[in-house]
N, C-alpha and C positions, 0 to 999 in steps of 0.2 A: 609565511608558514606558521609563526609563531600567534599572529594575528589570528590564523585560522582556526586554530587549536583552541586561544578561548572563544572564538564564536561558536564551535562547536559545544563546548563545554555547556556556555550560557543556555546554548537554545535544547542541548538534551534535559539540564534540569527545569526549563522552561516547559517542555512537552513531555518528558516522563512524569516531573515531580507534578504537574497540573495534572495530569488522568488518574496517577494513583492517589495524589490528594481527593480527586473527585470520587475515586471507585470508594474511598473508606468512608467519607464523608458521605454515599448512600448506606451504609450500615449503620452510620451511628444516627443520620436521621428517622430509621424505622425503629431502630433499638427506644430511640427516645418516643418513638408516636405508640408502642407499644408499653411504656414507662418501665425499660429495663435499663437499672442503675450503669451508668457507661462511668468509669473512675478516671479513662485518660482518652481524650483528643489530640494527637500531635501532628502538626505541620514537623516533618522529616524524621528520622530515624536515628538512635543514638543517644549522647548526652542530653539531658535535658538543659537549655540555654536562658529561656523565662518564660511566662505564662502567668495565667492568673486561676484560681481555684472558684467556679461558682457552682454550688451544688454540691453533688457529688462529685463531679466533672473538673480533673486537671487540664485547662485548654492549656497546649503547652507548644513551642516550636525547639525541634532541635536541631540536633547540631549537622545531621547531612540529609539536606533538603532534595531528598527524591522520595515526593509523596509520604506518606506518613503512615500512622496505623491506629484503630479502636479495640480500646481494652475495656470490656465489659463481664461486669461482677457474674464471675461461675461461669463463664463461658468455656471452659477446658474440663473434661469431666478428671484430672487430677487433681482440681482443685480442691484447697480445702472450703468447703461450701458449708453456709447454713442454715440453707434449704428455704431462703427467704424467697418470695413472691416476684420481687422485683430483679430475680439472677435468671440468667439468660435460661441455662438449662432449668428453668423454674417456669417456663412462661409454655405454653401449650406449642405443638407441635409445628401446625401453622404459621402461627407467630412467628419462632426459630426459623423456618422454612421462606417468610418472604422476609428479614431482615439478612439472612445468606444471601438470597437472592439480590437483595437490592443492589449492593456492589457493582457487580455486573451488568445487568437493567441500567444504569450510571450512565457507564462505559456506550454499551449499545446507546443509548436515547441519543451520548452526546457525538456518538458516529451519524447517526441519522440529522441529526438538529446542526450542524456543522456543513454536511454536504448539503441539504438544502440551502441554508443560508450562500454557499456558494453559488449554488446554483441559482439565485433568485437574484446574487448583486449580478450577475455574467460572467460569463467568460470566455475569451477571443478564441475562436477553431477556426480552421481551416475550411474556406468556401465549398471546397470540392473534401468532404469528410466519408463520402460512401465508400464500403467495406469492396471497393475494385480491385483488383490486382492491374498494377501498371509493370510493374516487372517483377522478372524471376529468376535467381541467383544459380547458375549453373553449376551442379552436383551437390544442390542444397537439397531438403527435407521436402519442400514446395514440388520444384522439378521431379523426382522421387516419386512423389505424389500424384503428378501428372497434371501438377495446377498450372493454367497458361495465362499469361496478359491478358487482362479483360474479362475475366470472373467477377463474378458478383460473389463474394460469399455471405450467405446467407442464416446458417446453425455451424457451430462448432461445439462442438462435445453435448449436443442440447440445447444449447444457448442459441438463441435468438442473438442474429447479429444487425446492430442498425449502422453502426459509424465505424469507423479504420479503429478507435481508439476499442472500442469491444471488442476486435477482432485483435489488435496486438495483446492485451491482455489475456487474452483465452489463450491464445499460442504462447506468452511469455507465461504464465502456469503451471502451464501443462510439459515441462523441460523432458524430453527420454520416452514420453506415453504415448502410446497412442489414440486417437481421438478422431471418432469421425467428423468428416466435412462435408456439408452439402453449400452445393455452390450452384448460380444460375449459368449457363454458358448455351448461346444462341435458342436463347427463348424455354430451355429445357431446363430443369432441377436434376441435379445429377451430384452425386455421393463418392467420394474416396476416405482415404486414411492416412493421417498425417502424423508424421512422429519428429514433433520439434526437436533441435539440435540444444543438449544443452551448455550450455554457456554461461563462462562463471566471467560476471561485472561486476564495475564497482557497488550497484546494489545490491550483490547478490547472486543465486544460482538462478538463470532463467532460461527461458525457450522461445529459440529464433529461427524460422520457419526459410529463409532467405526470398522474402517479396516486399514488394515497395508499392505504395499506394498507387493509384490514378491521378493525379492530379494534374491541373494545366498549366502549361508553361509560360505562363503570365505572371508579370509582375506586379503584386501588389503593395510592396513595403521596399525602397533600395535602402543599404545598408549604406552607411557615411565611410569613405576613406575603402571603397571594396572595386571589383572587378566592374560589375555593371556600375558604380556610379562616374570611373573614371569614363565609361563610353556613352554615356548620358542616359540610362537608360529611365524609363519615368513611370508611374504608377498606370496599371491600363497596358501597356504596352504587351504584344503577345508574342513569342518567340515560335517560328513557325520554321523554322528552316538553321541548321546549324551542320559546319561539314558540309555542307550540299546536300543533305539529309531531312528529310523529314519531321518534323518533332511532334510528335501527337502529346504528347505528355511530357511532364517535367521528368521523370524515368529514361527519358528517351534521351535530352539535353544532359544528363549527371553520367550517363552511359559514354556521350561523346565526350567532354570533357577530362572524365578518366581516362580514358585513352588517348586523349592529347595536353597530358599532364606536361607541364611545364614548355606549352606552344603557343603560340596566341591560334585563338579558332574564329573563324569567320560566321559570321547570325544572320538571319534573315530576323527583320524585327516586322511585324503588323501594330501602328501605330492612326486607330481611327482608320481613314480614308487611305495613308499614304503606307510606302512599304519602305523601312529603309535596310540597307545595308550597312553591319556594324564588325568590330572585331572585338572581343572579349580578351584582354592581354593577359600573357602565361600567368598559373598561379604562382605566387612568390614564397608562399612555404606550406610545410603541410596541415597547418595548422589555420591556415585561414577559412574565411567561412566564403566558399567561392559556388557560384560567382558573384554574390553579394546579395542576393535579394529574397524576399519572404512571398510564396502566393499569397492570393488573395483571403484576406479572412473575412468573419463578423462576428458577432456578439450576439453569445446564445441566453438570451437570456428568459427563468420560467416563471410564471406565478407561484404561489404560496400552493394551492393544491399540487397544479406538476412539477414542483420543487418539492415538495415534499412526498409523491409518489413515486417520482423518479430514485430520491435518495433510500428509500425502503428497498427500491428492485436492486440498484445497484451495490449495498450492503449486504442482501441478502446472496447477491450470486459471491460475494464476493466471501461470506460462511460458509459457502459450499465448493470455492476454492478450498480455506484452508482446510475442513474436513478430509478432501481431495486430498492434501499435500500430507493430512496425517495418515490417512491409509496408504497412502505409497510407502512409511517408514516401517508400516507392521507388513506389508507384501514386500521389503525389501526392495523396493522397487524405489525409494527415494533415498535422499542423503541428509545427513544431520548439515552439511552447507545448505540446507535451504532455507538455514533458521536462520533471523541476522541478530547478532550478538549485542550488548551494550559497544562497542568499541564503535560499529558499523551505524548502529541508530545513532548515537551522536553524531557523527561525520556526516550522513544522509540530513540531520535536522539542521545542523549548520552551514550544505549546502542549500536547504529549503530557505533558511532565514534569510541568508543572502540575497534570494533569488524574491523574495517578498514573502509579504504576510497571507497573503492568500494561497502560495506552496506550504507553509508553514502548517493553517488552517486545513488545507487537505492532508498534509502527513498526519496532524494530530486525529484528525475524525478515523485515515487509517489503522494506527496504531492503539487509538482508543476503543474501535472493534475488536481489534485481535486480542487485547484485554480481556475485554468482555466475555469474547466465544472461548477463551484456553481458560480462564479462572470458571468456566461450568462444567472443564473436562470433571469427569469421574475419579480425580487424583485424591487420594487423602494429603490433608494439608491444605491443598487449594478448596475455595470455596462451594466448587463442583463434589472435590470428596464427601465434604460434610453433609453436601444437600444430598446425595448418594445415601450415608446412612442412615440419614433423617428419613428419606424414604421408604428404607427396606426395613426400618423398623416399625414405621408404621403398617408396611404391610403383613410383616411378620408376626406385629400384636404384641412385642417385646423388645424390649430394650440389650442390644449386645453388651456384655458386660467391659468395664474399665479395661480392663488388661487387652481384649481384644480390639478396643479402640486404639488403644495405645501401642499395638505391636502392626496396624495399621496406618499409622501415625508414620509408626518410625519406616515403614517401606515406604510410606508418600516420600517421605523426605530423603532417603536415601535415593531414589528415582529421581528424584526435583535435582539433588544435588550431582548427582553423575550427568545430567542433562544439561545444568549450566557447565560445568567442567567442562564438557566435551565442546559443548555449544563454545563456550568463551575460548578457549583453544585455536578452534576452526578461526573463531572472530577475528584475535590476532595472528594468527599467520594469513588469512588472506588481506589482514589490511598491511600486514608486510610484505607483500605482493607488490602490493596498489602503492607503495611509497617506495619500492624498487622499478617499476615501470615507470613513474613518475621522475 
């Protein structure tokens, strides 16, 4: 436990303090390509610890290392200014306008340049990844819906659906909404309404539809010390017969074995040429991974072009998620749980780290989106506010006066600051949930 706690520690200032180091670190490099005096550079927040002064420029590191901040000469129209060339509010509109911006731009480039790169070294799915329904959970959202075994789904909510994994995230999004679904079913396209169950986990608030993929009941990976490897079972091997039942799909084998929890259940195996007859021995607790074995995968892996147009579409649905999840808060129709708190992103980045660098690398491209798209909201304070005024003054032809910025100012931050309150709140009490279930 204790162990876990600074892995989590480690790996949040590792992935918070690395995005917002990145997101300031694009403002101070436009600040400086436009020659406006920047006085401080800092790696992390607080005390100042050391650094060296060249230029105008204190490069400095302090004392709590989550990401940092740029302070540049007359950037706050309170300031006392004078009126020199080289102060931010001194530099023409445009200018002000892509050094806001660049922050963010950061943020986005390094969601998109991240998931490509994954996507380009590979990574292991599932053989059988088509958006099928193999099962369907009875008096769930699916059933409900009138979805059956053996759908193809095809658009949810709009979306183009290609693999299982688009299709669970459309439905884990979407928690409480309704969303139409078109699906293929005996050769025809045919449309219903689905309104995911929501469901609060350890990530988070999300929405679960109650269906299970297609896949087949082949084994491609046995687990050491498991069910199938005490009964020999081997890579290739295909389970066709379980119960004296049928198994068209791995849905079908998970279905029987829940029901003969804690019995041993008799298999039919297809094994090449030969057929044998096996017995799978009761599961031993509930925590095992039974009956021990992984279908078949491969390694998807894309060039430099469909890596990187792939990670543009999938970033981009993935803005128009959270857009999504902010208009449900102003139609009441969402919950501030579906915001995850610092408490929850530590805990989530120290189960990625665990789990490897390549989880780790997709949480950061994650989180360094969401960066990006919420510092453009139209908030005063965030960087969104400013580029907000920057603009309605240019169209206006006139600059809002001090006081008015500044009584602007203080509503951004009163909102910011009731949003993490409430936000942080939510945070710790459901991760004191998650460590009483535990």
């Amino acid at each position: 436990m204790a162990s876990n706690i600074v892995t989590n520690i480690f790996a949040f200032v590792i992935v918070l303090g690395f995005l917002i180091f990145a997101h300031e670190a694009g403002h101070f490099m436009m600040a400086k390509l436009f020659r406006v005096r920047v006085l401080v550079f800092s790696f992390g927040f607080g005390k100042r610890l050391f650094g060296f002064q060249r230029g105008d420029t204190d490069y400095r590191v302090s004392l709590i290392p989550l990401g940092g901040y740029v302070r540049m000469a007359g950037d706050m129209p309170e300031d006392d200014r004078e009126g020199s060339p080289d102060e931010f509010l001194s530099r023409p509109k445009w200018q002000r306008f892509l050094i806001l911006v660049a922050g963010p731009a950061v943020n986005i480039v390094i969601a998109i340049v991240f998931l490509a790169a994954l996507l380009m070294g590979g990574r292991e799915v599932l053989r059988d990844s088509n958006a099928v329904i193999g099962s369907v959970s009875e008096g769930k959202p699916a059933e409900a819906a009138g979805l059956r075994t053996g759908d193809r789904i095809v658009e949810v909510a709009g979306d183009p659906i290609k693999s299982w994994d688009d299709l669970r995230l459309a439905i884990s999004m979407n928690p409480g909404v309704k969303i139409p679904v078109h699906f293929m079913r005996d050769g025809q396209r045919e449309r219903t309404i689905l309104v995911p169950e929501r469901v609060e986990t350890e990530y988070g608030m999300t929405g679960l539809a109650g269906i299970g993929p297609w896949i087949a009941a082949e084994v491609g990976k046995v687990l050491p010390e498991s069910a199938a490897a005490a009964v020999g079972l081997q890579p290739g091997d295909r389970i066709i017969e379980a119960e004296k039942r049928p198994v068209a799909h791995l849905s079908i084998l998970e279905e029987i074995l829940t029901e003969r929890k804690g019995r041993p259940v008799p298999i039919v195996v297809q094994r090449g040429s030969e057929t044998l007859s096996l017995t799978l021995p009761p599961m031993k607790k509930e925590t095992e991974n039974y009956p021990g074995f992984i279908p078949p995968t491969r390694v998807e892996k894309l060039g430099p072009g469909e890596a990187l147009t792939e990670s543009v579409e999938q970033n981009w649905k993935m803005v128009r998620y959270t857009f999504a999840v902010i208009g449900r808060m102003f139609k009441a129709e969402g919950s501030m749980k579906d915001f995850s708190g610092p408490i929850s992103i530590a805990r989530i980045s120290g189960e990625m780290l665990r789990t490897g660098w390549q989880a780790v690398i997709f949480l950061m491209a994650t989180i360094s989106l969401q960066l990006g798209v919420l510092n453009l909201l139209p908030i005063p304070v965030l960087d969104g506010g400013h580029i907000f005024i920057l603009l309605f003054e240019g169209v206006a032809g006139k600059d809002l006066s001090i006081n008015a910025k500044e009584r602007l100012f203080r509503i951004g931050f009163a909102f910011l600051a009731t949003l993490m309150i409430v936000v942080l709140f939510n945070d710790v009490l459901s991760n004191i949930m998650l460590m009483r279930k535990g």
